[in-house]
C-alpha positions as CSV (number, residue, x, y, z in Angstrom):
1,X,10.2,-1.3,-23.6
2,X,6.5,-2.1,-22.4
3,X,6.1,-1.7,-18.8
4,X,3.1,-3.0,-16.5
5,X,2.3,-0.6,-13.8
6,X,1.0,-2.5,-10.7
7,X,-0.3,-0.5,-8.5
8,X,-1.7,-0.9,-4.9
9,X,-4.0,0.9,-3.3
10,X,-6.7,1.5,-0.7
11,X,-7.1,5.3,-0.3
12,X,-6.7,8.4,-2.1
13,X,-8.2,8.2,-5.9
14,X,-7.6,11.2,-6.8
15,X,-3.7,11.3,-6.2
16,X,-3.9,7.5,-7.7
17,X,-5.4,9.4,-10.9
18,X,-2.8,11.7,-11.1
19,X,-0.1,8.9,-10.6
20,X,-1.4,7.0,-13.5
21,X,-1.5,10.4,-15.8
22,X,2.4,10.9,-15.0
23,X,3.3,7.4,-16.0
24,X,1.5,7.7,-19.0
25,X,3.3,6.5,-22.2
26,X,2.5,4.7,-25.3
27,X,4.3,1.4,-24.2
28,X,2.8,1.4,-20.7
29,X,-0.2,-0.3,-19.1
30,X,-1.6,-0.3,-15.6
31,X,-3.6,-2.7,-13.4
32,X,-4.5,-1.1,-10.2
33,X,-5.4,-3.3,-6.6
34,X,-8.1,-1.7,-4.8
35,X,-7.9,-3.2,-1.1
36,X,-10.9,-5.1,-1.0
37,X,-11.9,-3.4,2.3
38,X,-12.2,-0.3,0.4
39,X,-15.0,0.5,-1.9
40,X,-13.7,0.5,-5.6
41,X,-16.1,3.3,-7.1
42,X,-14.1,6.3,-6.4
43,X,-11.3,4.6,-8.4
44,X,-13.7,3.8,-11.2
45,X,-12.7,7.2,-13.0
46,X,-9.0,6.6,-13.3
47,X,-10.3,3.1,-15.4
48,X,-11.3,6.1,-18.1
49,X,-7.6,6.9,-18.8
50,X,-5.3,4.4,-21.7
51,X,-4.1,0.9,-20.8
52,X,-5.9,1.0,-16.9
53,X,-7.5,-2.4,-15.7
54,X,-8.0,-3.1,-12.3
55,X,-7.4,-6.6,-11.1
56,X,-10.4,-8.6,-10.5
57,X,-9.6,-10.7,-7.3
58,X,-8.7,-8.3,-4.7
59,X,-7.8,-9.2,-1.5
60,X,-9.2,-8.1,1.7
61,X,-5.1,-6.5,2.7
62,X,-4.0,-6.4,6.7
63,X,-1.4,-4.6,7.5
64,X,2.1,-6.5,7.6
65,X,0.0,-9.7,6.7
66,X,0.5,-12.8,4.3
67,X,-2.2,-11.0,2.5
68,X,-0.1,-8.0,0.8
69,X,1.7,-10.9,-0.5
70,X,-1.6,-12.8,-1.9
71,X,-2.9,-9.6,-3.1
72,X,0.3,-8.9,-5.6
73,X,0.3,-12.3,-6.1
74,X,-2.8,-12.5,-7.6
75,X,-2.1,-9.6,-9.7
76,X,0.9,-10.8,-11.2
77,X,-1.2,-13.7,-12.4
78,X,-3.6,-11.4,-14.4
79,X,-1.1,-9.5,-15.8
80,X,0.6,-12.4,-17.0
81,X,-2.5,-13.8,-18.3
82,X,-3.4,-11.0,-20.2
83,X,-1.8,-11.5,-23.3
84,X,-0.1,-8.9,-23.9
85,X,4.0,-9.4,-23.4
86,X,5.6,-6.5,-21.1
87,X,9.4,-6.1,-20.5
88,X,8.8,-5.5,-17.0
89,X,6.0,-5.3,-14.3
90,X,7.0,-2.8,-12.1
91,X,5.1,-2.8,-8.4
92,X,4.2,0.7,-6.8
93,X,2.0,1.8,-4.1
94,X,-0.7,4.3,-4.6
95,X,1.2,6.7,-2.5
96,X,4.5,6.6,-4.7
97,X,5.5,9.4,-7.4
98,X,7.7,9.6,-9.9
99,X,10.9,11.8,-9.8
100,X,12.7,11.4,-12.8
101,X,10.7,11.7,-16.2
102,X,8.6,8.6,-17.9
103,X,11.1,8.9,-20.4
104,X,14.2,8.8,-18.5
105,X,12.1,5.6,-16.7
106,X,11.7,3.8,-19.8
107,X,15.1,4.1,-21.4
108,X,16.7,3.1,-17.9
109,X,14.9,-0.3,-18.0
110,X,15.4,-0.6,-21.6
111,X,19.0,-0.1,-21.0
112,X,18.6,-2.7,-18.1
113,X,17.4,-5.9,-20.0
114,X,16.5,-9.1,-17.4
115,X,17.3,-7.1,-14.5
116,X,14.7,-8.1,-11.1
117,X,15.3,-4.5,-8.9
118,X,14.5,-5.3,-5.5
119,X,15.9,-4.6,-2.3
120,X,17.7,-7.8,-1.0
121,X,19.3,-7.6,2.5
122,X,20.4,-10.7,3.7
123,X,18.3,-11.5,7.6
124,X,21.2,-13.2,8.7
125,X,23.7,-10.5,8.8
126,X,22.7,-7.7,7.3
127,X,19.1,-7.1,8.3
128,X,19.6,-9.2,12.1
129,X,16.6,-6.8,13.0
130,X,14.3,-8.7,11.1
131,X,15.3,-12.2,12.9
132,X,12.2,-12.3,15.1
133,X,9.8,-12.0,12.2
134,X,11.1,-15.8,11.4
135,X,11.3,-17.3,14.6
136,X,8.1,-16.1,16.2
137,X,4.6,-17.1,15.3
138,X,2.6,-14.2,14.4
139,X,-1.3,-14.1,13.3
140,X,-1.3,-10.6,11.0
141,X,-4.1,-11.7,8.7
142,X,-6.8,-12.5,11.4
143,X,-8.3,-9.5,14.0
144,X,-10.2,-10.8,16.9
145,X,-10.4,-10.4,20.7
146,X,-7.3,-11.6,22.1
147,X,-5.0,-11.7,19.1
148,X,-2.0,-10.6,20.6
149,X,-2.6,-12.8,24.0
150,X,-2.5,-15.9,21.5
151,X,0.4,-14.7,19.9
152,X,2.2,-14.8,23.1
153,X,1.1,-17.5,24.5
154,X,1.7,-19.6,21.3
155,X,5.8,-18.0,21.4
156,X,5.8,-19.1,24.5
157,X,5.0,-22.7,24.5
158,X,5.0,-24.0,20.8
159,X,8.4,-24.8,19.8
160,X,10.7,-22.7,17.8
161,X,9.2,-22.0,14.0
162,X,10.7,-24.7,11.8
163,X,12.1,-22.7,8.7
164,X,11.3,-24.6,5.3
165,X,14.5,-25.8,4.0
166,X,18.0,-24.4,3.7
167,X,16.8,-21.3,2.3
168,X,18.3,-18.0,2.8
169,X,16.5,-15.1,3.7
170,X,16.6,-11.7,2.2
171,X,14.2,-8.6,1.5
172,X,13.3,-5.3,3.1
173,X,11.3,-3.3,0.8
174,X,7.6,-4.3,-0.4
175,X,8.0,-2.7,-4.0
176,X,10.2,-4.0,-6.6
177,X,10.7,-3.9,-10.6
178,X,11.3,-7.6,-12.4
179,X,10.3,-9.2,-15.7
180,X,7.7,-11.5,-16.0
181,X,10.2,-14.4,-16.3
182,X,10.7,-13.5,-12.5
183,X,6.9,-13.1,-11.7
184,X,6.2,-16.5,-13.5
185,X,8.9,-18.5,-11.8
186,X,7.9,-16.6,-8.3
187,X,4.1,-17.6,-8.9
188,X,5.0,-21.2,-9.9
189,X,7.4,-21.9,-6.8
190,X,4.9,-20.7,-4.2
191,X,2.4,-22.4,-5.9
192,X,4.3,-25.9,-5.6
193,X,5.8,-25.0,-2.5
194,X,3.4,-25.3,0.2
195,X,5.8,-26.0,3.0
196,X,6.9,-22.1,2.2
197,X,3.7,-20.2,2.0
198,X,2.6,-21.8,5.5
199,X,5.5,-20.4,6.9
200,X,5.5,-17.4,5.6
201,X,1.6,-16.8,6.5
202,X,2.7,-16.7,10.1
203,X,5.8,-14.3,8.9
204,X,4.8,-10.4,10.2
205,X,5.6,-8.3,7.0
206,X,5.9,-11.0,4.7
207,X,5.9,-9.0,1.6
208,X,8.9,-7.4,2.9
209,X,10.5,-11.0,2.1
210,X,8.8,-13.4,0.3
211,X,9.5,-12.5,-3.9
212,X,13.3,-11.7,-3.1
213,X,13.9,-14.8,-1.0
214,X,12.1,-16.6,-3.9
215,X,14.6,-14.9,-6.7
216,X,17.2,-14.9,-4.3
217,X,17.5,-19.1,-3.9
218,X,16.9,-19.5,-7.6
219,X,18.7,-19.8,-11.0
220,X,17.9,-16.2,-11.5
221,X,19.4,-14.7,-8.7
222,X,22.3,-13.9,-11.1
223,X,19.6,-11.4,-12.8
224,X,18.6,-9.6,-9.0
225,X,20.1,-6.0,-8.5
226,X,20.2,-4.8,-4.5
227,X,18.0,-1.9,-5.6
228,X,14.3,-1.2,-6.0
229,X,15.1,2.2,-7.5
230,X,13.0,3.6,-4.7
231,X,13.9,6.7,-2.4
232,X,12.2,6.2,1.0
233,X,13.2,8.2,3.8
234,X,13.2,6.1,7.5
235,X,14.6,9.0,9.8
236,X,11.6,9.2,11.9
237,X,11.7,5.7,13.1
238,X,8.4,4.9,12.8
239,X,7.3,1.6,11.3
240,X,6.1,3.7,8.5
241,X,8.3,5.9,6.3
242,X,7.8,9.8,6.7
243,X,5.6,11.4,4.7
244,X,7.2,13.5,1.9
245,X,6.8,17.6,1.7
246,X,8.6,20.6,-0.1
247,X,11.0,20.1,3.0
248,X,12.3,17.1,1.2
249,X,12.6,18.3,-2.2
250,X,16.3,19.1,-2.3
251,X,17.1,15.7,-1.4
252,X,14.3,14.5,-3.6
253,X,15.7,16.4,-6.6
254,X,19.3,15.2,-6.4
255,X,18.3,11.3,-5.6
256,X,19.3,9.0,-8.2
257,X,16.1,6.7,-7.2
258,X,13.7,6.9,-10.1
259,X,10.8,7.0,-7.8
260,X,9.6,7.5,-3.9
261,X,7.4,7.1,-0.8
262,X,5.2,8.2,0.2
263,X,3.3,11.5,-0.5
264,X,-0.2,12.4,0.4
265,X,-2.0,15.1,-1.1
266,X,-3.7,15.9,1.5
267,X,-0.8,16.8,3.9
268,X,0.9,18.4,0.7
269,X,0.4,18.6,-2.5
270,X,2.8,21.2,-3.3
271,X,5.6,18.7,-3.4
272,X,3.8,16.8,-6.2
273,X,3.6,19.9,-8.4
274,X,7.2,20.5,-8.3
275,X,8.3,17.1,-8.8
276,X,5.8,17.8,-12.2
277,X,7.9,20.8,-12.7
278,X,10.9,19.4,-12.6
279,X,10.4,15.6,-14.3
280,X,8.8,17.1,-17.3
């Protein structure tokens, strides 16, 4: 079972290092995204550890923008082009950890053949909360002064956003586990689909959409499992999920996700050290 660790990031190198030493196993590999608005040198060390490359067209990443999705995007391609045949390519952010051990990781997908893990809530019905995303025009790639004054005044007068097809919309989560089979026919579909990726470049948190609404109106849906087999806790209702301490660790302990989000060592690292303790 030969896994390719992507991994996203834009801060925190250190806790990226230490993410890459506790998925370290002989059938793994890992090809980090630096945000290109970050500088890459304080990542360079963790390229001293096994099996790390870092993906060579990064992408200047906005927040809830079209560009999250380019940036995986062109990551999948290099890991696909590398020549080396994985089992699965399984998409993390810098601030995720795991809680159950490599081991137990491994044999899980091993057990799981062909599976694409992803979260896949359907807009229409089940995620309604997401609707406006679709129907509105908005510009999250592009900062200038009065943004959000165009954004309303295009809503207002431009008629409704014409949706490409009959496609159905699903998604939620940004991170997701698939095979490369998935990634290739994802890649090839936006790629000969233009119709989609304009829309979708207007879309606010596009990631949150795009490669399960791919999957989900394809021949391989039958493969897609409503799971991403990551624990995030939302209770705060922020639009970012809370930040996890030793005050989670009960719940983190008994979850039967195989990884979650987010941590930052700098608020606490203590909950990193016993999720080492215990996912030995």
């Amino acid at each position: 079972m030969k896994i390719a660790h992507l991994i996203l990031c834009h801060a925190y190198p250190g806790q990226l290092k230490r993410l890459v030493g506790k998925l370290a196993h002989e059938d793994a590999h890992f090809y980090i995204h630096v945000d290109r608005k970050a500088g890459i040198d304080p990542f360079l060390p963790v390229g001293n550890e096994p099996g790390v490359f870092f993906i060579e067209r990064r992408v200047k990443v906005k927040w809830a923008g079209y560009s999250q999705v380019q940036a995986i995007l062109n990551s999948l391609e290099e890991i696909l082009a590398s020549g080396t045949e994985y089992d699965y390519i399984n998409v993390l952010s810098g601030q995720d950890y795991p809680i159950k051990s490599t081991s137990e990781i491994h044999k899980f997908l091993a057990d799981h053949p062909g599976k694409a893990f992803m979260h896949t809530l359907r807009v229409e019905d089940e995620w309604k909360e997401a609707m406006p995303r679709l129907t509105k025009y908005h510009l999250s790639d592009w900062s200038f002064p009065g943004k959000f004054g165009l954004e309303r005044l295009m809503n207002a007068i431009l008629p409704r956003r014409k949706q490409p097809g009959s496609i159905v919309f699903v998604g939620r989560s940004s991170w997701f586990t698939l095979t490369p089979v998935c990634a290739a026919y994802i890649l090839k579909y936006i790629r000969e689909h233009t119709s989609f990726r304009r829309f979708f470049r207007l879309t606010w948190g596009a990631d949150e959409m795009v490669f399960q609404t791919v999957l989900y109106n394809s021949p391989l849906r039958e493969h897609m499992e409503n799971d991403n087999l990551l624990y995030v806790d939302w209770s705060e209702g922020k639009r970012n999920p809370k930040v996890l301490t030793m005050d989670d660790a009960g719940a983190l302990k008994t979850s039967k996700k195989f990884f979650a989000r987010k941590f930052n060592s700098d608020i606490d690292n203590k909950i990193l050290d016993y999720l080492d303790s215990i996912t030995f």
